[in-house]
N, C-alpha and C positions, 0 to 999 in steps of 0.2 A: 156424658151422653146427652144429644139433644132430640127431640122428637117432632115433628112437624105433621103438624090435622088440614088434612086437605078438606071441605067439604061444601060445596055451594049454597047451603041453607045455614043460614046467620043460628037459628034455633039449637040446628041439630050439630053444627061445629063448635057454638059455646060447650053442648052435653056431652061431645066426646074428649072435648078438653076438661073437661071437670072429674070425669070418668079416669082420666088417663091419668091425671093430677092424684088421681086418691088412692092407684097403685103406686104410684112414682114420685111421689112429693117432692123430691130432691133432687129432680130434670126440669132443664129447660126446655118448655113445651112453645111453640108455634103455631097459630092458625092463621089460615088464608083462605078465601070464598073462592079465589079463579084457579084454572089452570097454568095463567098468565104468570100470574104472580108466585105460584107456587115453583115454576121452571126460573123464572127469575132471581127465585132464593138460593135453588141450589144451583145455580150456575155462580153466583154468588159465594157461595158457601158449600165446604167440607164435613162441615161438623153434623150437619143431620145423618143422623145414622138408622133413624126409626122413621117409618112415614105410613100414618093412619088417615085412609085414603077412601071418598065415596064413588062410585064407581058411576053412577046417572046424575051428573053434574051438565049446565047449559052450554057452556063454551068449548069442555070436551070433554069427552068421552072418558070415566077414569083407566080403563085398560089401554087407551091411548097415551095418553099422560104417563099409566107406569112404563112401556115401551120407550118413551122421550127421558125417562129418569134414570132409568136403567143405562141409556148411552150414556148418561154425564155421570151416575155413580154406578158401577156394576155390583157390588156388594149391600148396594141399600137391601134396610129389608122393609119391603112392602105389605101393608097389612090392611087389606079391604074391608071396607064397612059398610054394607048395604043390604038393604031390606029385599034382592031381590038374586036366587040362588041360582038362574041360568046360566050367571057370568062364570062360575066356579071351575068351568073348565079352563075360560081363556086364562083367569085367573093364574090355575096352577101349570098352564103350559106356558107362562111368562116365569114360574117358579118364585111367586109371592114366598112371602114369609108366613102369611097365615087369611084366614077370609072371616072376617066375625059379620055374621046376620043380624040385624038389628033389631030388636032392641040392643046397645052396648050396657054392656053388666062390669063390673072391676074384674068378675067371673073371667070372662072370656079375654077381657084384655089380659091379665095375671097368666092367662094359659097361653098365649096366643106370644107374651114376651117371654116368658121359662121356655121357647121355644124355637126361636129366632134361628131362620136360615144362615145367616152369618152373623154368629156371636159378637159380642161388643169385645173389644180387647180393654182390658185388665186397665186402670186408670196407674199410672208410674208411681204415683208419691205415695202406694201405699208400703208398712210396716214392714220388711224384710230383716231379718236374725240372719248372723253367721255366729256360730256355737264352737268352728273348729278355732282352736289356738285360744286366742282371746273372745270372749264374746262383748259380740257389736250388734248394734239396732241401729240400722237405715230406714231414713221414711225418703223414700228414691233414692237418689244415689249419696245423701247428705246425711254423714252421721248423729246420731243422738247424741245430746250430751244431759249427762244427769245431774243436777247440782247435790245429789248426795248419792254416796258409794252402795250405800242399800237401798235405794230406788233400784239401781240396776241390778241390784243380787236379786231383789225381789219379782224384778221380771223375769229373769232367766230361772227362778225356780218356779213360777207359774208356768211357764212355756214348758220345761219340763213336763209338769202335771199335765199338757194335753187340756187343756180346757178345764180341767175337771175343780170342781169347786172344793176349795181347799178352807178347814177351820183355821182360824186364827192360833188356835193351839199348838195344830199341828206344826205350823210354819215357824211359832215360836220355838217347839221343840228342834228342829230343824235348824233355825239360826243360830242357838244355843249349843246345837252340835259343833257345829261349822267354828263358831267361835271355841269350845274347848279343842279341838282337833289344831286351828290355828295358834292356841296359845302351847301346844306339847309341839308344837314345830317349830318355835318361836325360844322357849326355853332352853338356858344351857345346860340344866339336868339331862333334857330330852337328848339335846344334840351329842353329848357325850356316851347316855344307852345307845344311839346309831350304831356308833364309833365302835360300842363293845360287843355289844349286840348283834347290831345290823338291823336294826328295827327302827318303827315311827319314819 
């Protein structure tokens, strides 16, 4: 995800990028002072998907600007940032993503992105489990490989668990299982009870 700070005051576009940065540490952020330059980015570029935007800027207008943003990306989500609350109609009849009043607080950005008009889709190379037949771990579409066989037992019995935090005990009890159940399956005493039986 990348996010782009439109704002015509050198001051107050440092503080909404350092604002934005201490919700989202881990996005690449953008700023730009013109209108000019801000259309020239994303006629440029796909990847802005967030745009924190002040609204009374010299060159233009910011509800004019998201109107011009909106034709080159119709899914941006547009997030207003201005000290002054008469715009809020044009605002929401342009269908912003959200309008924060200024002062910017990590508050209002935090609520303003948990909230986004058109959500960010999902980044590809995250961690994917298939559990039926064999179980596999893909980080996108490239499988995991484990340089040890209880590495991966050990994941698939955390996954199991649901998140839920597991003692060390427990899981020894558990491995310990696994392994006697494996050695009575494994034995020709066992395989012969099957045979007379029909068990194990």
């Amino acid at each position: 995800m990348k996010i782009l700070v439109i704002d015509d005051e050198k001051i107050a576009l440092k503080g909404t990028i350092e604002v934005v940065a201490t919700v989202v540490p881990e996005v690449e952020i953008t700023g730009v002072r013109s209108a000019e330059a801000a259309l020239k980015l994303m006629e440029d570029s796909i990847n802005n998907q967030i745009v924190f935007m002040d609204i009374e800027m010299r060159d233009m207008n910011g509800i004019t600007l998201a109107k011009r943003l909106k034709v080159l990306h119709p899914t941006l989500n547009i997030i207003f940032t201005t000290g002054y609350s008469e715009y809020a109609g044009d605002a929401f009849s342009l269908h912003a993503s959200g309008y924060i009043m200024k002062p910017i607080t990590p508050q209002k950005v935090e609520m303003e992105l948990l909230d986004l008009r058109h959500p960010i889709p999902v980044e590809t190379n995250c961690l994917r489990v298939v559990a039926c037949g064999n179980f596999e771990a893909y980080c996108g579409e490239v499988p995991l490989s484990f340089k040890y066989s209880k590495t991966k037992e050990l994941l698939a019995f955390l996954i199991d668990k649901r998140g839920l935090c597991v003692p060390t005990e427990r899981f020894v009890r558990h491995y310990e299982r696994m392994m006697v159940l494996k050695i009575r399956k494994e034995s020709p005493i066992c395989k012969i009870c099957a045979v007379i039986c029909g068990r194990c």
